[in-house]
C-alpha positions as YAML, in Angstrom:
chain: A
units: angstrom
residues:
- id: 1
  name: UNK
  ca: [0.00, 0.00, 0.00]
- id: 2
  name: UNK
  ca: [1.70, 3.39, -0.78]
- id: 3
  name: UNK
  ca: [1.20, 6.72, 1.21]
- id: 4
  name: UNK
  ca: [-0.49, 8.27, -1.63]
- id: 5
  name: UNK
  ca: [-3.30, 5.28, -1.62]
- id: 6
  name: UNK
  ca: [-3.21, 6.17, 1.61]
- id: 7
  name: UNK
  ca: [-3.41, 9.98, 1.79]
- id: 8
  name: UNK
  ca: [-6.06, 9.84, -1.10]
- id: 9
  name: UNK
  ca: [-8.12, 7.58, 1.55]
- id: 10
  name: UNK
  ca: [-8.44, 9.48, 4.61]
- id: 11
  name: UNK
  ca: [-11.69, 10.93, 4.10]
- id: 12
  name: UNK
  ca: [-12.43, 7.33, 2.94]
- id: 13
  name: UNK
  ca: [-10.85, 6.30, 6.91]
- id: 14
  name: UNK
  ca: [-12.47, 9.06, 8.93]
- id: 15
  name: UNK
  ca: [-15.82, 8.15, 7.27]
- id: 16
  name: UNK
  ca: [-15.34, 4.55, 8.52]
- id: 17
  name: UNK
  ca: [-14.54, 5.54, 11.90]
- id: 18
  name: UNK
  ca: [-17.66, 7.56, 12.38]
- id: 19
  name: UNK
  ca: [-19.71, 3.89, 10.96]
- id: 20
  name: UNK
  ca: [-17.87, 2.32, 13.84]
- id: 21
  name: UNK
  ca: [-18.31, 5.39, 16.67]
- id: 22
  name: UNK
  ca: [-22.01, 5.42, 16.16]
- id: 23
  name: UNK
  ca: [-23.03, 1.67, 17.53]
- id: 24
  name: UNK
  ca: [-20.87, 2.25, 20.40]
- id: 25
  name: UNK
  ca: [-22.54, 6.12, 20.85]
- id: 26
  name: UNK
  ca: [-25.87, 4.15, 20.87]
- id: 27
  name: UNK
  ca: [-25.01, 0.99, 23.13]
- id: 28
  name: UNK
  ca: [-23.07, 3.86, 25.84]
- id: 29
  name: UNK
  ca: [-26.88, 5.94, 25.49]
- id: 30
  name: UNK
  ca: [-28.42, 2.86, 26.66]
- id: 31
  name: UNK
  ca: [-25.84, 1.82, 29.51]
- id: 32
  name: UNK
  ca: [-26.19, 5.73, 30.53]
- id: 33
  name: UNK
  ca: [-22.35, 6.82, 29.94]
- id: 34
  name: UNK
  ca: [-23.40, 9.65, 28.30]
- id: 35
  name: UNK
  ca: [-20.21, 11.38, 29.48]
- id: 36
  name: UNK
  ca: [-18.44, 8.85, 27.11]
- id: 37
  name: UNK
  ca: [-21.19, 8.45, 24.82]
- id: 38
  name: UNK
  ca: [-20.99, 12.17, 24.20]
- id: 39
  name: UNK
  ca: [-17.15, 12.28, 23.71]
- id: 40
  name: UNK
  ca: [-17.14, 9.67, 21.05]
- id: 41
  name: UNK
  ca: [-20.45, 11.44, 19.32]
- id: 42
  name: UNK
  ca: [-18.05, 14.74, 19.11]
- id: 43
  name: UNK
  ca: [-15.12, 12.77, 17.50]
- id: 44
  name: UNK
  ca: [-17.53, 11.14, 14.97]
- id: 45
  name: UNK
  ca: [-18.87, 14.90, 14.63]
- id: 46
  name: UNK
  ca: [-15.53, 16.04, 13.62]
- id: 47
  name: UNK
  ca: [-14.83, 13.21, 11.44]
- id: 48
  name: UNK
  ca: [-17.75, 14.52, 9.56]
- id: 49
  name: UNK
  ca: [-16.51, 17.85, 9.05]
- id: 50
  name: UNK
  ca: [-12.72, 16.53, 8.70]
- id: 51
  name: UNK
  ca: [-13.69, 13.62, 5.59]
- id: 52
  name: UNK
  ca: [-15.11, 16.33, 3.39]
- id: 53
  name: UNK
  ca: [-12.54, 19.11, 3.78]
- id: 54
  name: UNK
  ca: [-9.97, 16.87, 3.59]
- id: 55
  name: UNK
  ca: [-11.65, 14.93, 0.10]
- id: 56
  name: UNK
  ca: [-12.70, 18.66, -0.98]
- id: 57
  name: UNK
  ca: [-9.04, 20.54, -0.49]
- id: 58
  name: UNK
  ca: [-7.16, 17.83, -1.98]
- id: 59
  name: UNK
  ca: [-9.41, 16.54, -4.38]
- id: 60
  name: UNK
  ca: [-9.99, 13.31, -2.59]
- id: 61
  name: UNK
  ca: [-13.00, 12.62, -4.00]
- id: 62
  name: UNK
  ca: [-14.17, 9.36, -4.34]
- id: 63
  name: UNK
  ca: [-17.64, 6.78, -5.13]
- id: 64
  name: UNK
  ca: [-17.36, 5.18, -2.27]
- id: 65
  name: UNK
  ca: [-16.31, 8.27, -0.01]
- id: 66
  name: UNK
  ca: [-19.63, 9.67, -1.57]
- id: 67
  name: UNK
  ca: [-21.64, 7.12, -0.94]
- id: 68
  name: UNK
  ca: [-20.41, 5.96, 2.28]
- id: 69
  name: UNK
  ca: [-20.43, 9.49, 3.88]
- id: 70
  name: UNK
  ca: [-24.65, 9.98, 3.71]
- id: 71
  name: UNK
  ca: [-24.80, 6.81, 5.07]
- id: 72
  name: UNK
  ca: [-22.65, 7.44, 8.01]
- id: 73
  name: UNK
  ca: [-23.91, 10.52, 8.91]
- id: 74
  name: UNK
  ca: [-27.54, 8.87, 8.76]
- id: 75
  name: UNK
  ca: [-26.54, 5.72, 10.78]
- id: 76
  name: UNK
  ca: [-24.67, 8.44, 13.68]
- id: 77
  name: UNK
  ca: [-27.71, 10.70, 13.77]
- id: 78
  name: UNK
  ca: [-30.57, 8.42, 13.18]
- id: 79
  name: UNK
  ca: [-28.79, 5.94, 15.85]
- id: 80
  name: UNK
  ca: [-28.56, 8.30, 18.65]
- id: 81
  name: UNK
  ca: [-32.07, 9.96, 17.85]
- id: 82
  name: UNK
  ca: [-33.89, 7.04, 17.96]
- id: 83
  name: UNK
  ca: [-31.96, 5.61, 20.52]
- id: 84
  name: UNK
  ca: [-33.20, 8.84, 22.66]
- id: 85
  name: UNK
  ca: [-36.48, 7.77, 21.51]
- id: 86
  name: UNK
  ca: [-36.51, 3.95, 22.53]
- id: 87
  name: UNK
  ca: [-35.29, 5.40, 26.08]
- id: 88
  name: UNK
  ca: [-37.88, 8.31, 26.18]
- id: 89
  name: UNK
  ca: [-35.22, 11.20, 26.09]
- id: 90
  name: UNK
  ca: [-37.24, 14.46, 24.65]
- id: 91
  name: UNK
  ca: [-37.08, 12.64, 21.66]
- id: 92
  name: UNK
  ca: [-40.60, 11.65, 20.35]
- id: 93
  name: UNK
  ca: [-42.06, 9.82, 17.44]
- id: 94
  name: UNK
  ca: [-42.99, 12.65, 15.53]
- id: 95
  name: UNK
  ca: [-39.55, 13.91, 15.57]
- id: 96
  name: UNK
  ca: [-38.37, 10.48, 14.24]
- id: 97
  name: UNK
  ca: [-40.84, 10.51, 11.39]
- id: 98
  name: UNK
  ca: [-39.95, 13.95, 10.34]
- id: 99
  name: UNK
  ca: [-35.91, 12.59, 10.18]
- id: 100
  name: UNK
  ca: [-36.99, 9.38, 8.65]
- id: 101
  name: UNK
  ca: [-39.29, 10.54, 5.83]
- id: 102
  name: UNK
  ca: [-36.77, 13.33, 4.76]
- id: 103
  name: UNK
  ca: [-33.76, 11.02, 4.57]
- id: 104
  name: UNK
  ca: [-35.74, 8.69, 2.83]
- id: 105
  name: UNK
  ca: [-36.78, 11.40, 0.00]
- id: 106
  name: UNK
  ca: [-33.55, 12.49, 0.05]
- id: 107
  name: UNK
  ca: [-32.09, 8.91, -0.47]
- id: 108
  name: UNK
  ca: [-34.28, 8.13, -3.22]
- id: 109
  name: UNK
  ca: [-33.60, 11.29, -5.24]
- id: 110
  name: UNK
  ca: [-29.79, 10.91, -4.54]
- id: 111
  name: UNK
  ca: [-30.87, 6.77, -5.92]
- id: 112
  name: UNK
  ca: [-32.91, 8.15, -8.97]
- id: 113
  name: UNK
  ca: [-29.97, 10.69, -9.60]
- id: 114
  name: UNK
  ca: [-27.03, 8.24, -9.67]
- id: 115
  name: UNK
  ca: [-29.21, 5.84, -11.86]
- id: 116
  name: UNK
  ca: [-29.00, 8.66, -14.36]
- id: 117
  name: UNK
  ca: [-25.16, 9.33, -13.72]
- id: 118
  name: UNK
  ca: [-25.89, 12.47, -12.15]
- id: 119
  name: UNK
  ca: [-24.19, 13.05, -8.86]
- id: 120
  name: UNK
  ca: [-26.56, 14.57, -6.00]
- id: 121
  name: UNK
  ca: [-24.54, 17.81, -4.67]
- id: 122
  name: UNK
  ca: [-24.99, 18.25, -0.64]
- id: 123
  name: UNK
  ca: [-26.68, 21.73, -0.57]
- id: 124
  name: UNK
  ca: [-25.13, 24.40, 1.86]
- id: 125
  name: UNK
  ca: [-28.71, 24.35, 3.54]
- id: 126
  name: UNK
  ca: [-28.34, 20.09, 4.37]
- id: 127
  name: UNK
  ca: [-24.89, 21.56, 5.85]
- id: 128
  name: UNK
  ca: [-26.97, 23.78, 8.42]
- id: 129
  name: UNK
  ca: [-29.29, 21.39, 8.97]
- id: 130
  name: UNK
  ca: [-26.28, 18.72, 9.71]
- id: 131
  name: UNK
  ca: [-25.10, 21.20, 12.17]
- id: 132
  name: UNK
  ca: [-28.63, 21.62, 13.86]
- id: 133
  name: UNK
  ca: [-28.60, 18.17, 14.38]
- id: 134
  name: UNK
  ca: [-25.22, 17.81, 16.14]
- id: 135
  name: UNK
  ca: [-26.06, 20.75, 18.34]
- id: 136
  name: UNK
  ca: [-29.39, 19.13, 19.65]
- id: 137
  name: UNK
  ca: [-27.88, 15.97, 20.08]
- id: 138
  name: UNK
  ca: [-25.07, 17.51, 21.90]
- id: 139
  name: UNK
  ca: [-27.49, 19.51, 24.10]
- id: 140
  name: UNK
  ca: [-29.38, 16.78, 25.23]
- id: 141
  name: UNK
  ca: [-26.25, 14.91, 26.18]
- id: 142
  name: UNK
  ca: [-25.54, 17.74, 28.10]
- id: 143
  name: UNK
  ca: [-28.75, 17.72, 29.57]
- id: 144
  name: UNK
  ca: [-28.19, 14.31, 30.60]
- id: 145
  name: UNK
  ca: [-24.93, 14.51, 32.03]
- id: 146
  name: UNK
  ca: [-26.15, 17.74, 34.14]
- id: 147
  name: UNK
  ca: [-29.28, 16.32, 35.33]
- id: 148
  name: UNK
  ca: [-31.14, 19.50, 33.82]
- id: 149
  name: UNK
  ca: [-34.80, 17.74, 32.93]
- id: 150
  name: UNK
  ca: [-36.04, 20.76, 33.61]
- id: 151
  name: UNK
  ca: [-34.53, 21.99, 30.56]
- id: 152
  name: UNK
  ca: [-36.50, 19.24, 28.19]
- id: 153
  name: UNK
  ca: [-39.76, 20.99, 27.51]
- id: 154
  name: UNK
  ca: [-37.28, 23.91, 25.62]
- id: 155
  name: UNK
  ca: [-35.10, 21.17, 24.25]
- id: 156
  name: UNK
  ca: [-38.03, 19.43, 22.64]
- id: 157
  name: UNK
  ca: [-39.10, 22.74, 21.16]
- id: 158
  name: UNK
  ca: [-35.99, 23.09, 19.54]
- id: 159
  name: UNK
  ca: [-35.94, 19.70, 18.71]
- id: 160
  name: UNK
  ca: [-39.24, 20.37, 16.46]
- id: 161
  name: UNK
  ca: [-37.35, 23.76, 15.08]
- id: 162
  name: UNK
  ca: [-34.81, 21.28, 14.52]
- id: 163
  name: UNK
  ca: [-37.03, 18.25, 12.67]
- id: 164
  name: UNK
  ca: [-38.97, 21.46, 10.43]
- id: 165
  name: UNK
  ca: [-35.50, 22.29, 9.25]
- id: 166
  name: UNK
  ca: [-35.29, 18.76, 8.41]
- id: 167
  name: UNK
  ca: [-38.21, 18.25, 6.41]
- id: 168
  name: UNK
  ca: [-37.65, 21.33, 4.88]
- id: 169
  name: UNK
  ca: [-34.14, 20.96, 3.76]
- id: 170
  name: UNK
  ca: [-35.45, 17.26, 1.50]
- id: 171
  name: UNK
  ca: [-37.99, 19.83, -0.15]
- id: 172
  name: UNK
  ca: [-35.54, 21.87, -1.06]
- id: 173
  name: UNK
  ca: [-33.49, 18.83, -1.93]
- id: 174
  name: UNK
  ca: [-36.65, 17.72, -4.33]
- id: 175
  name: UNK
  ca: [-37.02, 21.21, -5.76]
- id: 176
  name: UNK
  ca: [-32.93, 21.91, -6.79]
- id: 177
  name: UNK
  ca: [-32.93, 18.36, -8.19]
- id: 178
  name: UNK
  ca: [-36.57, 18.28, -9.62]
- id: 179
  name: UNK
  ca: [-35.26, 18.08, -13.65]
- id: 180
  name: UNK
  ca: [-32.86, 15.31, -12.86]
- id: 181
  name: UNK
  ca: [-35.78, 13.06, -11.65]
- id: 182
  name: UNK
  ca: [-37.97, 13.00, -14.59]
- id: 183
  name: UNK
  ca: [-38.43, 9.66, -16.09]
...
């Protein structure tokens, strides 16, 4: 293996590592180290900002860094939100079907897309939302850790800002990529 296989692969890597972080995010959630389970959630985190500026600045780009990347960041966020759900942490069912039903929109355009040979672009607007995301999850870890339930009724609000942002970015994901999808 030569270092330029392997420099060309790090966003390829840090991907990977975020696959593997997010089982062990969701098995610490349900033990309760959510000191722990919160440390490895911000490493995976950075791995997601770290595999794209890393394939983006040195033209790293790959197919299976594209395709593997959506997937992780699904598997991490979906993982730990419903795994707040399953253990009744602000997280409700409504929430969940907001997240699910965009991602699967958004998965079957990016599927209709590459069926075509077009590739699906991540808009700047999936970016924010990304970051919403994070910042919830990482709130109600804190939350956790701190003992502050009395802070869940606000969290959940924002967690509904947060799943309206959601929904809205696969509209806008629909609406950007509406001529590629014709049949």
């Amino acid at each position: 293996m030569t270092s330029q296989f392997f420099k060309q692969n790090i966003p390829n890597f840090l991907t990977i590592i975020r696959i593997i972080l997010a089982p062990i995010c969701i098995y610490l959630i349900i033990k309760e180290f959510y000191l722990l389970s919160l440390v490895l959630f911000l490493c995976a985190s950075i791995t997601d900002f770290f595999d794209g500026f890393i394939a983006r600045k040195y033209n790293y780009i790959s197919k299976i860094g594209s395709f593997l990347d959506p997937i992780a960041d699904k598997f991490l966020v979906f993982g730990v939100f419903f795994t707040f759900y399953l253990n009744d942490i602000i997280i409700d069912q409504y929430i969940l079907i907001m997240i699910i039903l965009r991602d699967l929109l958004v998965t079957s355009i990016r599927s209709v897309m590459e069926s075509k040979g077009v590739t699906m672009v991540t808009t700047f607007l999936a970016k924010v939302k990304t970051t919403i995301q994070f910042s919830v999850i990482i709130i109600i870890y804190f939350c956790l850790i701190f003992n502050y339930d009395f802070m869940f009724p606000i969290i959940y609000q924002i967690s509904l800002i947060m799943a309206v942002i959601t929904v809205y970015t696969g509209f806008d994901y629909f609406f950007k990529n509406f001529k590629n999808l014709s049949i």
